[in-house]
N, CA, C and O atoms as CSV, one atom per row, in Angstrom:
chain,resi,resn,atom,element,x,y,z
A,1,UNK,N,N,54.697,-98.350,-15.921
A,1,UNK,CA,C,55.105,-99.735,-15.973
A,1,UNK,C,C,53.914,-100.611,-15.580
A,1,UNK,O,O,53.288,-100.330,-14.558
A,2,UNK,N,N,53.547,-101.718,-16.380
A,2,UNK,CA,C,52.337,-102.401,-16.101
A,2,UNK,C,C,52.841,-103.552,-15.253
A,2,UNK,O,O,53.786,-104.196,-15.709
A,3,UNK,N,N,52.250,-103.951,-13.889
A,3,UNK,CA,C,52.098,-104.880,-13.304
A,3,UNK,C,C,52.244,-106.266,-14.425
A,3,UNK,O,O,51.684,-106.419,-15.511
A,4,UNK,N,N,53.407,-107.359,-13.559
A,4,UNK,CA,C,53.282,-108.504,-14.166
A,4,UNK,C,C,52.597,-109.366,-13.543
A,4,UNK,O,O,52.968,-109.597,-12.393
A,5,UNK,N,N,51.414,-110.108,-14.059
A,5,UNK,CA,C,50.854,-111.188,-13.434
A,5,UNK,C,C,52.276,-112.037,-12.959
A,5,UNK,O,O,53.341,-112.206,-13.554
A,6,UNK,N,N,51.775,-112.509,-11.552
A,6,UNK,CA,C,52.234,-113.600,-10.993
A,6,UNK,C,C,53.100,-112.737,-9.697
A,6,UNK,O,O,53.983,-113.198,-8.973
A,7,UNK,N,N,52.684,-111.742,-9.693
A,7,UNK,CA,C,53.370,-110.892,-8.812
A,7,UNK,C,C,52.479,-110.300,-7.812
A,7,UNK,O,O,51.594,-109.525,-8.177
A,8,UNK,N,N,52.638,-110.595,-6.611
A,8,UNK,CA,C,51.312,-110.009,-5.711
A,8,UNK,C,C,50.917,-108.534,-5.516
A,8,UNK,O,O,51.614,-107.559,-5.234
A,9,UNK,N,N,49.567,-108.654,-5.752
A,9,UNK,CA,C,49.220,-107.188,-5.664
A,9,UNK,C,C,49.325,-106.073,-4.127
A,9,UNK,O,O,49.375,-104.849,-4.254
A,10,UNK,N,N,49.337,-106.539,-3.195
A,10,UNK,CA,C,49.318,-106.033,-2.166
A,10,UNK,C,C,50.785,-106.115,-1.219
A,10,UNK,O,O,51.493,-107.074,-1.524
A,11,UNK,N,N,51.207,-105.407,-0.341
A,11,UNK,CA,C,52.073,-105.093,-0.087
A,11,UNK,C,C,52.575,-106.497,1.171
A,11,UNK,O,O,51.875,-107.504,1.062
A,12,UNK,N,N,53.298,-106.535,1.882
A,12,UNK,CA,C,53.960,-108.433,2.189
A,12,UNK,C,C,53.121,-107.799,3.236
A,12,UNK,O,O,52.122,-108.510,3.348
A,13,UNK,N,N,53.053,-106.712,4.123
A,13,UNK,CA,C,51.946,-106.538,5.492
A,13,UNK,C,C,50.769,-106.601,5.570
A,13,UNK,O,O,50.111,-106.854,6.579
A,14,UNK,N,N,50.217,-106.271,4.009
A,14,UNK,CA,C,48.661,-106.467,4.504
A,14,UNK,C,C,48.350,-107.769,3.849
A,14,UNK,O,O,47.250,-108.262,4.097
A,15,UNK,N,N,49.254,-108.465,2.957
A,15,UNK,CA,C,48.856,-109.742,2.173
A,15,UNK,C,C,49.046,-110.627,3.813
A,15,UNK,O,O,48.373,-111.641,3.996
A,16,UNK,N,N,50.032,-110.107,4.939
A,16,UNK,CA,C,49.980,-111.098,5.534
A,16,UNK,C,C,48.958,-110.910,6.735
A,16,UNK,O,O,48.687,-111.677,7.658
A,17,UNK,N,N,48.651,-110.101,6.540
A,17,UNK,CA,C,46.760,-109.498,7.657
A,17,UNK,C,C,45.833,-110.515,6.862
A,17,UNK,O,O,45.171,-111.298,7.543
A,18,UNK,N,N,45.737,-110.566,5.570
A,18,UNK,CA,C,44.556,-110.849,5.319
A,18,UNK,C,C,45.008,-112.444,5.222
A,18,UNK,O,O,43.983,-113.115,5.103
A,19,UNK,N,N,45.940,-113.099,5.231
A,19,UNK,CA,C,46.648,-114.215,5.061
A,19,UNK,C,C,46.714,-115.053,6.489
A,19,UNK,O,O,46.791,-116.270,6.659
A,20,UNK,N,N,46.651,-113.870,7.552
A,20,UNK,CA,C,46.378,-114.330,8.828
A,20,UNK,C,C,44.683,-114.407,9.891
A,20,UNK,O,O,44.428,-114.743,11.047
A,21,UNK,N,N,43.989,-113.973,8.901
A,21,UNK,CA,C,42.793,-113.603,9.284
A,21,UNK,C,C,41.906,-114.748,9.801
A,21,UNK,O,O,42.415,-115.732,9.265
A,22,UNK,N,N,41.053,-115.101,10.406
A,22,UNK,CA,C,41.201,-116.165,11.343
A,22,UNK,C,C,39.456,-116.113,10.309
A,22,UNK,O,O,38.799,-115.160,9.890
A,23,UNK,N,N,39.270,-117.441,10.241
A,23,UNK,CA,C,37.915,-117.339,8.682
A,23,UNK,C,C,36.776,-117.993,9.520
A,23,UNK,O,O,35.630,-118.107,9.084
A,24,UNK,N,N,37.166,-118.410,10.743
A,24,UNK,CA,C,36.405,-119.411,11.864
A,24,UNK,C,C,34.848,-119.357,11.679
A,24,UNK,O,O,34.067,-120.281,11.454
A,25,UNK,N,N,34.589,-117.857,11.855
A,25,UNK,CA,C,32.926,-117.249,11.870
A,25,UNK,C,C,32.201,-117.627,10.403
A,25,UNK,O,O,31.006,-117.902,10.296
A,26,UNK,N,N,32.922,-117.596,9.572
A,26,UNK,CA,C,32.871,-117.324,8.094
A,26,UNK,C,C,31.876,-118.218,7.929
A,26,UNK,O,O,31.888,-119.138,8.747
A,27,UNK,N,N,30.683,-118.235,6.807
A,27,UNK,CA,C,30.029,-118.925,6.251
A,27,UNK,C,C,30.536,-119.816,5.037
A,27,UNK,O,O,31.511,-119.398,4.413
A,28,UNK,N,N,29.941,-121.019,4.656
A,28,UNK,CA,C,30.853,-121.617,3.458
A,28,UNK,C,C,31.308,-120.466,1.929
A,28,UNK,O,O,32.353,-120.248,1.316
A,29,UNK,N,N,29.807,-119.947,1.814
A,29,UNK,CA,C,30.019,-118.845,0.348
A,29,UNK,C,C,31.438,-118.173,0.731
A,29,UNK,O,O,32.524,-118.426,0.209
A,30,UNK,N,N,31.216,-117.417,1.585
A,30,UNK,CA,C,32.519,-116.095,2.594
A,30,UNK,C,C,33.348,-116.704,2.614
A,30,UNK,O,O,34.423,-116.228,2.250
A,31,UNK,N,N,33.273,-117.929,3.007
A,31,UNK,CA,C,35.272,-119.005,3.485
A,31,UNK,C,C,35.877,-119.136,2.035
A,31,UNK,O,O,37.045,-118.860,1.761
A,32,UNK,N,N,34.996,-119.562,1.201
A,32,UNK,CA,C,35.670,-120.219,-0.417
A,32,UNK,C,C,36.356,-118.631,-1.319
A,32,UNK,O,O,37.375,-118.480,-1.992
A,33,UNK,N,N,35.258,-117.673,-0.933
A,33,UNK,CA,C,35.474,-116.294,-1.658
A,33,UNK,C,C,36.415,-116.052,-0.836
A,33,UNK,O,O,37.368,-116.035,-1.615
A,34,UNK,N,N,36.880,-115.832,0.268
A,34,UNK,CA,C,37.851,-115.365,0.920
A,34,UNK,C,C,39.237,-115.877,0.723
A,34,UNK,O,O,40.219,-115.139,0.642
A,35,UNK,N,N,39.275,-117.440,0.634
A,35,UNK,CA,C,40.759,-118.670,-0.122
A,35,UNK,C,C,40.561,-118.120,-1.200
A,35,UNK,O,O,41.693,-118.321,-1.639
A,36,UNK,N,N,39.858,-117.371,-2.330
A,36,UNK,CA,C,40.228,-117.382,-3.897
A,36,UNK,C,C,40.890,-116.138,-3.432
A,36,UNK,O,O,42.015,-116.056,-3.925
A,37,UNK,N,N,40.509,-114.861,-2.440
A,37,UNK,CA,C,40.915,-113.903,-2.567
A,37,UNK,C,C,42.153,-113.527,-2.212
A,37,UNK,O,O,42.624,-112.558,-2.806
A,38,UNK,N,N,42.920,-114.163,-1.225
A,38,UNK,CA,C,44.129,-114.541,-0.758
A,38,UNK,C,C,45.088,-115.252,-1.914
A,38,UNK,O,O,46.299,-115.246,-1.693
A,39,UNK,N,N,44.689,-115.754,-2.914
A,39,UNK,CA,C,45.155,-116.561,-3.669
A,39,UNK,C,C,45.242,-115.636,-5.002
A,39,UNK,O,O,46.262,-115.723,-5.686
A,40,UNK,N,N,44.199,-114.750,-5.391
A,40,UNK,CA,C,44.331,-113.755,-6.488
A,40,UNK,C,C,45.263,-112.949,-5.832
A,40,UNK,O,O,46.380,-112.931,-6.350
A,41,UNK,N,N,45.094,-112.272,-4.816
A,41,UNK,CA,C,45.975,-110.930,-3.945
A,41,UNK,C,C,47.419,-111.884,-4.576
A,41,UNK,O,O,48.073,-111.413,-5.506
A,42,UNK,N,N,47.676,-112.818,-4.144
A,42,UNK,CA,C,49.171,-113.146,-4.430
A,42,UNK,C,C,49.540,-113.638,-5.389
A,42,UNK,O,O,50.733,-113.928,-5.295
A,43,UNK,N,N,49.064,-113.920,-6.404
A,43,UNK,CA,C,49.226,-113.925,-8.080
A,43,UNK,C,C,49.059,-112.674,-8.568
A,43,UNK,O,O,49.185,-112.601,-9.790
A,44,UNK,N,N,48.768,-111.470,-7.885
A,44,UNK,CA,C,48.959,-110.154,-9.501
A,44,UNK,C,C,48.019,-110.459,-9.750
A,44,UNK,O,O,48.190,-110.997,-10.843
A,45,UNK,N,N,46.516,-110.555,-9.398
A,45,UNK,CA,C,44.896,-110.166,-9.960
A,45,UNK,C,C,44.393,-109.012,-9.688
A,45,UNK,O,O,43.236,-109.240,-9.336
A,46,UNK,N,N,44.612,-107.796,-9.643
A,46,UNK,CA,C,44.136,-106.794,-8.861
A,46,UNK,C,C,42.988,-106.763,-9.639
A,46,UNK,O,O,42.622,-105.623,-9.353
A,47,UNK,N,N,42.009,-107.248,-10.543
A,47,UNK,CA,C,40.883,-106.860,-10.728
A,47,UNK,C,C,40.169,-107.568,-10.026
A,47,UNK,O,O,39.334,-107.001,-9.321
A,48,UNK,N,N,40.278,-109.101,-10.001
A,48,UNK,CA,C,39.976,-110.234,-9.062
A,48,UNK,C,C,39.939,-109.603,-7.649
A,48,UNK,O,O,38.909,-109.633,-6.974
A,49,UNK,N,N,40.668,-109.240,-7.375
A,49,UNK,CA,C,41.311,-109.277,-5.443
A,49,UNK,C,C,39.705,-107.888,-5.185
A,49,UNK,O,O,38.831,-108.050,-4.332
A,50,UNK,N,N,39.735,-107.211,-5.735
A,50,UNK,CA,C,39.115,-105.805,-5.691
A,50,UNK,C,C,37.297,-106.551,-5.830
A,50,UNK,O,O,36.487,-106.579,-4.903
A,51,UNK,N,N,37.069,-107.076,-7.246
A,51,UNK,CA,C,35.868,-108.223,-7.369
A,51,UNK,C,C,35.707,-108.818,-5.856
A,51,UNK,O,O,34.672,-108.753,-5.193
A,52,UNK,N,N,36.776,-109.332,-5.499
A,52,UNK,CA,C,36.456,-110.716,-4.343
A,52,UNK,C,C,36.364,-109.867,-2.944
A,52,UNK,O,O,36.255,-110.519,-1.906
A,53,UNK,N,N,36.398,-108.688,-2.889
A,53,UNK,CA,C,36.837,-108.481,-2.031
A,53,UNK,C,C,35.299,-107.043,-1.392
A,53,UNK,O,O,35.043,-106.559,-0.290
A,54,UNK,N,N,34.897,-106.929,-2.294
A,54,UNK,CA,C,33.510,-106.360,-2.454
A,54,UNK,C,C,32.350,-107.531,-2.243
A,54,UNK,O,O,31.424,-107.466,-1.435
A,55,UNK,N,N,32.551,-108.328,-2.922
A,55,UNK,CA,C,31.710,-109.733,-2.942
A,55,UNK,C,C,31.672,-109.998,-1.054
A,55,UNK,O,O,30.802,-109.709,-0.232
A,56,UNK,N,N,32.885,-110.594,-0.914
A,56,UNK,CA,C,32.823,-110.905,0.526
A,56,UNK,C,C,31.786,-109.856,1.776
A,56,UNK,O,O,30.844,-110.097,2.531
A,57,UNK,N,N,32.577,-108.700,1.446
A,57,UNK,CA,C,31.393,-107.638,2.307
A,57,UNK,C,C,30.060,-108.390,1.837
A,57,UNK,O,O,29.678,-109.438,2.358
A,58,UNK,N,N,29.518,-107.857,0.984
A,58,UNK,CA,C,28.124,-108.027,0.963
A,58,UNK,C,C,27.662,-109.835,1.202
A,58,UNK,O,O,26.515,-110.277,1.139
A,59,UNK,N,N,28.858,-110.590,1.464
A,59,UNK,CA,C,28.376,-112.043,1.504
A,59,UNK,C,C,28.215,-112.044,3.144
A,59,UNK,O,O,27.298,-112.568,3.777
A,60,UNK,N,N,29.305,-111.346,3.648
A,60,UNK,CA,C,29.030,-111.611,5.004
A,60,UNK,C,C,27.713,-110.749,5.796
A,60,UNK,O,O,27.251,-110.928,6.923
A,61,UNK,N,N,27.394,-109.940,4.930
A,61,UNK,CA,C,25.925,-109.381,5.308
A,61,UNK,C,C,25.137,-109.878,5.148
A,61,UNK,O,O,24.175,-109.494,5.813
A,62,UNK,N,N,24.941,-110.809,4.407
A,62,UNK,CA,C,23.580,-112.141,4.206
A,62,UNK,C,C,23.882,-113.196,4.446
A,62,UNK,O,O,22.873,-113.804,4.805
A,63,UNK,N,N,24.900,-113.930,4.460
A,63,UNK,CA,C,25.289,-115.538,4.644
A,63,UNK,C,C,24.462,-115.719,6.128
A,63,UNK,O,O,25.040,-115.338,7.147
A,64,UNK,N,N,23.451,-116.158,6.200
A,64,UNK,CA,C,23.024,-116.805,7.495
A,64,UNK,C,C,23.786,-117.483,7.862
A,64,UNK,O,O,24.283,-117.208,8.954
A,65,UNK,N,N,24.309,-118.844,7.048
A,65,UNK,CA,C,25.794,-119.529,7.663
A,65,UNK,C,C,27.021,-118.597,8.776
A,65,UNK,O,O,27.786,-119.068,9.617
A,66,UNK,N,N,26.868,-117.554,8.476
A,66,UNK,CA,C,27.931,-116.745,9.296
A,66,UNK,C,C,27.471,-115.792,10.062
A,66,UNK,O,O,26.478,-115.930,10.776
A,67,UNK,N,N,28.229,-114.634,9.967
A,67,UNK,CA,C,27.788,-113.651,10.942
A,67,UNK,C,C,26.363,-113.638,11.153
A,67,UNK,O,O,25.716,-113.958,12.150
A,68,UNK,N,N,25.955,-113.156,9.897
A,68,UNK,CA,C,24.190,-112.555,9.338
A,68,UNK,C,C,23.517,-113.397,10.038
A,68,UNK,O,O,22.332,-113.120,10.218
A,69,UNK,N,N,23.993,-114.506,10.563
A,69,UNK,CA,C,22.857,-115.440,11.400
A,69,UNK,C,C,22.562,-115.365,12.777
A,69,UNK,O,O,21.662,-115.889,13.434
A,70,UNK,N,N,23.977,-114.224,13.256
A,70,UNK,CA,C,24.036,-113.928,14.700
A,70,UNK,C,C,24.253,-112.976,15.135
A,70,UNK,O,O,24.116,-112.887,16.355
A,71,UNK,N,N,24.645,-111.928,14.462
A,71,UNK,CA,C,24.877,-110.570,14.652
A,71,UNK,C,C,23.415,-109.339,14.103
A,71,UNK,O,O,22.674,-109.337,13.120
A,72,UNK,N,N,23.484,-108.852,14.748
A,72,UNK,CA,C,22.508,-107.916,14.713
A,72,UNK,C,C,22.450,-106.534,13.445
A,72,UNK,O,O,23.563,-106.158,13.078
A,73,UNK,N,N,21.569,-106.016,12.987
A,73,UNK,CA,C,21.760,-105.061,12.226
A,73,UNK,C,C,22.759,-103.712,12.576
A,73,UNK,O,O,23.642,-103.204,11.885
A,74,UNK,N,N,22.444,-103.483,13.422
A,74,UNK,CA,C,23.577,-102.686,14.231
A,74,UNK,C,C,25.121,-102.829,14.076
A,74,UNK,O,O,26.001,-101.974,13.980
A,75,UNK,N,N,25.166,-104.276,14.084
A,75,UNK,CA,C,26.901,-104.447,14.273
A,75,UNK,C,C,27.041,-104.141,12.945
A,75,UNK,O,O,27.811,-103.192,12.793
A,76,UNK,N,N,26.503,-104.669,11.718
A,76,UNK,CA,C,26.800,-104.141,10.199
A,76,UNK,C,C,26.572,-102.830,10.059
A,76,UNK,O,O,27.182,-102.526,9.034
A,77,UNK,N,N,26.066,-101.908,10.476
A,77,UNK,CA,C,25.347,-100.735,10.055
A,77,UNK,C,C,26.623,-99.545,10.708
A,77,UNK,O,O,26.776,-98.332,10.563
A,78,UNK,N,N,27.306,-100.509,11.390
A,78,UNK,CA,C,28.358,-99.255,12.354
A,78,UNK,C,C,30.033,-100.523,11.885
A,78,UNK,O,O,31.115,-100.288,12.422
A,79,UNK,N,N,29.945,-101.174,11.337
A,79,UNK,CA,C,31.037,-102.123,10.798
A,79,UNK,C,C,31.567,-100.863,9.714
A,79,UNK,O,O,30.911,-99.985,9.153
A,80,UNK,N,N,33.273,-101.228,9.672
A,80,UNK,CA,C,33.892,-101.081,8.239
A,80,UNK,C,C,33.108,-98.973,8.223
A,80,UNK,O,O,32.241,-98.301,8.783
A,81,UNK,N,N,34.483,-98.794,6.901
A,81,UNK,CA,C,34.349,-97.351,6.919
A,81,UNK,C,C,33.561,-96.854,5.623
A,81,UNK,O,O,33.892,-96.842,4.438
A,82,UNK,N,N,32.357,-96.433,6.302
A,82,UNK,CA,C,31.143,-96.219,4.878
A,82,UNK,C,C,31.280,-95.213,3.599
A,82,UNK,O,O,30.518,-95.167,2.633
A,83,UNK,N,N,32.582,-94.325,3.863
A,83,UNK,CA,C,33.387,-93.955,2.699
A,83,UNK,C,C,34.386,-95.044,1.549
A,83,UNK,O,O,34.453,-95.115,0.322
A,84,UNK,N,N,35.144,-95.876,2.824
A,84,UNK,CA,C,35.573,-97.114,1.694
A,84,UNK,C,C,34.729,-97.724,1.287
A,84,UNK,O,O,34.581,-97.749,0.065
A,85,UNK,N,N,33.888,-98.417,2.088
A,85,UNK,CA,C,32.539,-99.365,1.414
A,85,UNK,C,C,32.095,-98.800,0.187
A,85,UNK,O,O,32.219,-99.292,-0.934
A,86,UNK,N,N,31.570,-97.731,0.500
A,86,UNK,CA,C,30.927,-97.242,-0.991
A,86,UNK,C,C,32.169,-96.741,-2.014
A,86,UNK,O,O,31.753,-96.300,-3.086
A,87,UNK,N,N,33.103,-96.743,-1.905
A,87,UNK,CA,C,34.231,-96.752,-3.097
A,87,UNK,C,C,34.556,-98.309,-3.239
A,87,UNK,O,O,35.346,-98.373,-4.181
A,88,UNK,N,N,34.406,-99.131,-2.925
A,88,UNK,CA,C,34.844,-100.324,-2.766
A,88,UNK,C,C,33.509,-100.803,-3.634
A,88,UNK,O,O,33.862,-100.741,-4.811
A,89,UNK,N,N,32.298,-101.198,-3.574
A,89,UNK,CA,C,30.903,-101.000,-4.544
A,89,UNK,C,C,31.230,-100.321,-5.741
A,89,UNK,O,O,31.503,-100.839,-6.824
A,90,UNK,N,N,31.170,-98.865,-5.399
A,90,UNK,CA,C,31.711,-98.361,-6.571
A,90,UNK,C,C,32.789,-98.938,-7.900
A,90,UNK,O,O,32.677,-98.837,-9.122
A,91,UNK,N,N,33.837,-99.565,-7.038
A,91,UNK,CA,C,34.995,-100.061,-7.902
A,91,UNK,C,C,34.143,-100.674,-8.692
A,91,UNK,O,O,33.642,-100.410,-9.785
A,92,UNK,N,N,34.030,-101.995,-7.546
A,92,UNK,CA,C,33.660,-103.116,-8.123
A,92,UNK,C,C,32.370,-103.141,-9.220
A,92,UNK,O,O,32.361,-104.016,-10.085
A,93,UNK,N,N,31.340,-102.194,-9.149
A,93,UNK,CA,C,30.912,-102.297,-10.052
A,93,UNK,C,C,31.198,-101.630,-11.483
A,93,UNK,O,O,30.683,-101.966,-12.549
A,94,UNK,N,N,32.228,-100.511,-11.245
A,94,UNK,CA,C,32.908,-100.164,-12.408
A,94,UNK,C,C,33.487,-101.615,-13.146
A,94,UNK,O,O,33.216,-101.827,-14.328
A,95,UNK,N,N,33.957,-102.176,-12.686
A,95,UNK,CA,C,34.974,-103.856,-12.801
A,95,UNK,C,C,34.016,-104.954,-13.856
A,95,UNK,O,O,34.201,-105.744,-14.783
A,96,UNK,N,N,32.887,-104.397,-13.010
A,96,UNK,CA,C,31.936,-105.393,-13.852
A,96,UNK,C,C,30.785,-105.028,-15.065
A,96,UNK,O,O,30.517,-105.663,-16.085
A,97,UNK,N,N,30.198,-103.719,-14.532
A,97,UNK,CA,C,29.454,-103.297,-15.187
A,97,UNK,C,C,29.989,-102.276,-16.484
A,97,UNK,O,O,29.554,-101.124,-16.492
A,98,UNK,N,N,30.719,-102.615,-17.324
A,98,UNK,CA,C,31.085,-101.388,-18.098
A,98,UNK,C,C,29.811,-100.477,-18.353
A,98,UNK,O,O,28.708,-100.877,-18.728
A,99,UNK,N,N,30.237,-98.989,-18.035
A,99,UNK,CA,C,29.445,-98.142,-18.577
A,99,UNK,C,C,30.035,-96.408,-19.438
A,99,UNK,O,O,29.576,-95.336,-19.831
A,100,UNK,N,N,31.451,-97.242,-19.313
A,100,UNK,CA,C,32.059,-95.917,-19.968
A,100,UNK,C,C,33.721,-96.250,-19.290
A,100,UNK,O,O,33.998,-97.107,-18.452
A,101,UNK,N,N,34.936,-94.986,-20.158
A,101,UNK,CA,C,35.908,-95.217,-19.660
A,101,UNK,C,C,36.290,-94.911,-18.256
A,101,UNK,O,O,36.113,-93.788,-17.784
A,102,UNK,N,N,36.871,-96.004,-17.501
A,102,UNK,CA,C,37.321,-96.003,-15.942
A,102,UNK,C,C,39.033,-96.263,-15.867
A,102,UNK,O,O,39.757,-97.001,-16.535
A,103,UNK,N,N,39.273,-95.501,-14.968
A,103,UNK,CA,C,41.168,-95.367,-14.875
A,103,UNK,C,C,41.187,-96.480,-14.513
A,103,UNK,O,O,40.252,-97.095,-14.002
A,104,UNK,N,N,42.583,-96.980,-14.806
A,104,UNK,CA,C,43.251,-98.433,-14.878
A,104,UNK,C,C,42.647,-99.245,-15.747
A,104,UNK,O,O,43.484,-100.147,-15.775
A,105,UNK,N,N,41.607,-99.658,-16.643
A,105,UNK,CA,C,41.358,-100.249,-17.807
A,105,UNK,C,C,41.150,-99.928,-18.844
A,105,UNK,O,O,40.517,-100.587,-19.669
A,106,UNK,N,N,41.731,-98.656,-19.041
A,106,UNK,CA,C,41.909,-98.404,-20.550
A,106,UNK,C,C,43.181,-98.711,-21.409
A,106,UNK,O,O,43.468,-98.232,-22.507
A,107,UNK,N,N,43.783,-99.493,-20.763
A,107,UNK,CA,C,45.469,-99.722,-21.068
A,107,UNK,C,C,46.324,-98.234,-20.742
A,107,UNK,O,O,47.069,-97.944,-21.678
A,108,UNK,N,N,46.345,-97.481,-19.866
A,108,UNK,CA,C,46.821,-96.517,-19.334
A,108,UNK,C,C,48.597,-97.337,-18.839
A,108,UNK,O,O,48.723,-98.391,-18.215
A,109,UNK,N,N,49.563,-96.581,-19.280
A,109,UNK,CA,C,50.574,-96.481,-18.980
A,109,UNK,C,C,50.869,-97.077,-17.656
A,109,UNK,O,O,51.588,-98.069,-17.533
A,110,UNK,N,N,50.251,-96.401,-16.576
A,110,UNK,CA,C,49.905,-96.814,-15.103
A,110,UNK,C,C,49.208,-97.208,-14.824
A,110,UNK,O,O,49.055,-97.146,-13.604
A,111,UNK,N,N,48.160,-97.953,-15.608
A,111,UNK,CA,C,46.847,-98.956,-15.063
A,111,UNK,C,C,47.196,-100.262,-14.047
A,111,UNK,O,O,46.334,-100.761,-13.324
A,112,UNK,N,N,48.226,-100.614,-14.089
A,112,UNK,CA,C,48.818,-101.998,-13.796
A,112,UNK,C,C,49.018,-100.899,-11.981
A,112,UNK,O,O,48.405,-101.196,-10.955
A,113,UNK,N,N,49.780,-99.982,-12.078
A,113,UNK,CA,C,50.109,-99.523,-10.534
A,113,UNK,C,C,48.876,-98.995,-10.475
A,113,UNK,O,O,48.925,-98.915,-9.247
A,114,UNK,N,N,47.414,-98.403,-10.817
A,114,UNK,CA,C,46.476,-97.775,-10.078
A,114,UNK,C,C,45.644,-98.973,-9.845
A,114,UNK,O,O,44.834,-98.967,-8.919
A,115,UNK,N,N,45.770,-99.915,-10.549
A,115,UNK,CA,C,45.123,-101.004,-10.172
A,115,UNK,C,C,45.434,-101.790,-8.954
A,115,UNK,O,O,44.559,-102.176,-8.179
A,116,UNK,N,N,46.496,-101.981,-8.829
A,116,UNK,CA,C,47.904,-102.509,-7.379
A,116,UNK,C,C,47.175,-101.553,-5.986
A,116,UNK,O,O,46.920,-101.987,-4.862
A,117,UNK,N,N,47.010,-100.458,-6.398
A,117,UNK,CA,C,46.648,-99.485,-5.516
A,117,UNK,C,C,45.441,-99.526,-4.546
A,117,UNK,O,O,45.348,-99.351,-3.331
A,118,UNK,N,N,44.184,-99.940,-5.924
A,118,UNK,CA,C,42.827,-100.219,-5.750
A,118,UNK,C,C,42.996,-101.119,-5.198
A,118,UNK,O,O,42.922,-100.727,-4.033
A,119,UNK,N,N,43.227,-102.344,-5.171
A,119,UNK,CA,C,42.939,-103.958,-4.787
A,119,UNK,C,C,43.811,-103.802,-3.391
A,119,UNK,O,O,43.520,-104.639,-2.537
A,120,UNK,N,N,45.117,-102.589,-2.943
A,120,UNK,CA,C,45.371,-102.404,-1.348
A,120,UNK,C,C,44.133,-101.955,-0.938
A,120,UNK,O,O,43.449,-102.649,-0.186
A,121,UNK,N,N,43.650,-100.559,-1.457
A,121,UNK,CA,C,42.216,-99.954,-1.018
A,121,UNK,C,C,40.980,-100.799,-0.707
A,121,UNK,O,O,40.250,-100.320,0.162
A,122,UNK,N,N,40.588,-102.008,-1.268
A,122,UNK,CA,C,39.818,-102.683,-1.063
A,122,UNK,C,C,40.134,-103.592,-0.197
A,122,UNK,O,O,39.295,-103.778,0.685
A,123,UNK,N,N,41.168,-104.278,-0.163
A,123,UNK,CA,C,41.200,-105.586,1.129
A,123,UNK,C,C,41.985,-104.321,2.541
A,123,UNK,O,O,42.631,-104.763,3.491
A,124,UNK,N,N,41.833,-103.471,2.424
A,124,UNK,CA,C,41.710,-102.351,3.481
A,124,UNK,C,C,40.586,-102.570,3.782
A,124,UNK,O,O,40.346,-103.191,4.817
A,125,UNK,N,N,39.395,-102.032,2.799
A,125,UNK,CA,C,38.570,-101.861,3.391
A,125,UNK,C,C,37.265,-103.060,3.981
A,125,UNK,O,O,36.328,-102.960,4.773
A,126,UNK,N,N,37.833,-104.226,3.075
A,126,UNK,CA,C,37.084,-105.782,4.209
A,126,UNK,C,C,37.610,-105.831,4.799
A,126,UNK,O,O,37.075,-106.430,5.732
A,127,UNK,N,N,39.078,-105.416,5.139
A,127,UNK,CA,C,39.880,-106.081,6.594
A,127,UNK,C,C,39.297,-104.690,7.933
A,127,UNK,O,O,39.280,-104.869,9.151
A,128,UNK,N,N,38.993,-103.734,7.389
A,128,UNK,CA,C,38.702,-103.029,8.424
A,128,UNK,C,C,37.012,-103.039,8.843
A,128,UNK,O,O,36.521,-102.498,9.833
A,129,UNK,N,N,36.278,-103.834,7.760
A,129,UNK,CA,C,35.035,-103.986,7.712
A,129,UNK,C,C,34.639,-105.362,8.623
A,129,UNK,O,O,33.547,-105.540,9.161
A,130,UNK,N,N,35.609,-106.143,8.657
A,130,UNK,CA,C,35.380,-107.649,9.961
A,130,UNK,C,C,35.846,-106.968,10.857
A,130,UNK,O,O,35.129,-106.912,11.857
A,131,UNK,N,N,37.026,-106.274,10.907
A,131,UNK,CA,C,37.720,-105.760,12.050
A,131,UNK,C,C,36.799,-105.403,13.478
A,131,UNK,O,O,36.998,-105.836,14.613
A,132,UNK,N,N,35.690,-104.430,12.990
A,132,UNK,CA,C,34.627,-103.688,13.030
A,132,UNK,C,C,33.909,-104.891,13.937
A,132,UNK,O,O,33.836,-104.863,15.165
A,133,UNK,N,N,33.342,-106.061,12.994
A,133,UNK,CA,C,32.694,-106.628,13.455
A,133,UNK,C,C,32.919,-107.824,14.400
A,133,UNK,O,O,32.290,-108.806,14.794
A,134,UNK,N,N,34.059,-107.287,14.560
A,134,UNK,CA,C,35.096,-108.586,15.696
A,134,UNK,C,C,35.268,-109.868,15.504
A,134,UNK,O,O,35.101,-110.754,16.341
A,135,UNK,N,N,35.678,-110.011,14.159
A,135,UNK,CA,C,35.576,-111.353,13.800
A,135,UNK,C,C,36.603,-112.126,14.280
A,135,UNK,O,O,36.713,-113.316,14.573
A,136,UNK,N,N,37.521,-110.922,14.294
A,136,UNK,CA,C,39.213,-111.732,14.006
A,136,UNK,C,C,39.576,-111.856,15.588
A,136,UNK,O,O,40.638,-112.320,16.002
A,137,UNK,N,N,38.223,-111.226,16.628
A,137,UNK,CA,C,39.181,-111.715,18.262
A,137,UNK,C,C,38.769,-112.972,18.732
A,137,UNK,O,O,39.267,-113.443,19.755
């Protein structure tokens, strides 16, 4: 059964983690990517939410505006779980870079639920990647 747009991709507990996430530290790039990503998660974008949600990691590793301007290499280097991270990269550049067939966009029967799946897997893995870096105390 394929996912209907307009239907949120993530489950009502973690849409409301990442819905409650306190954006205070955030740099302007990180704050705006983070409101689109909250906003795709709950419209049924799971390619979007998974995109935005890879983006953000690597924004909050350079945005001088934010963390990157005060936190040390260390706190990123031991942040977030470096098995999701690199599946989370991975996705996302499957998402963008076509280089051959990838599950959930080939019009697969279940692309719509492995996709639903991915885009939990990913705002898992930014929410456990600030978590890390203590954004949210």
């Amino acid at each position: 059964m394929k996912r209907a747009m307009g239907q949120a991709v993530l489950s009502a507990s973690l849409l409301g983690r990442l819905s409650a996430f306190d954006m205070t530290d955030f740099g302007p790039h990180a704050g705006l990517l983070y409101r689109e990503l909250m906003i795709s998660a709950s419209a049924g974008l799971p390619a979007s939410t998974i995109i935005l949600a890879a983006a953000i990691v690597d924004i909050v590793q350079h945005e001088q505006a934010g963390p990157a301007g005060y936190l040390d290499g260390a706190a990123f280097a031991y942040a977030g779980s470096t098995a999701n991270l690199g599946w989370l990269r991975g996705r996302r550049n499957y998402l963008l870079h076509h280089e051959g067939p990838s599950d959930g966009l080939m019009g697969e029967t279940d692309a719509g639920r492995w996709l639903a799946g991915d885009a939990e897997r990913a705002v898992t893995a930014l929410l456990g990647f600030l978590d890390d870096l203590r954004l949210s105390d």
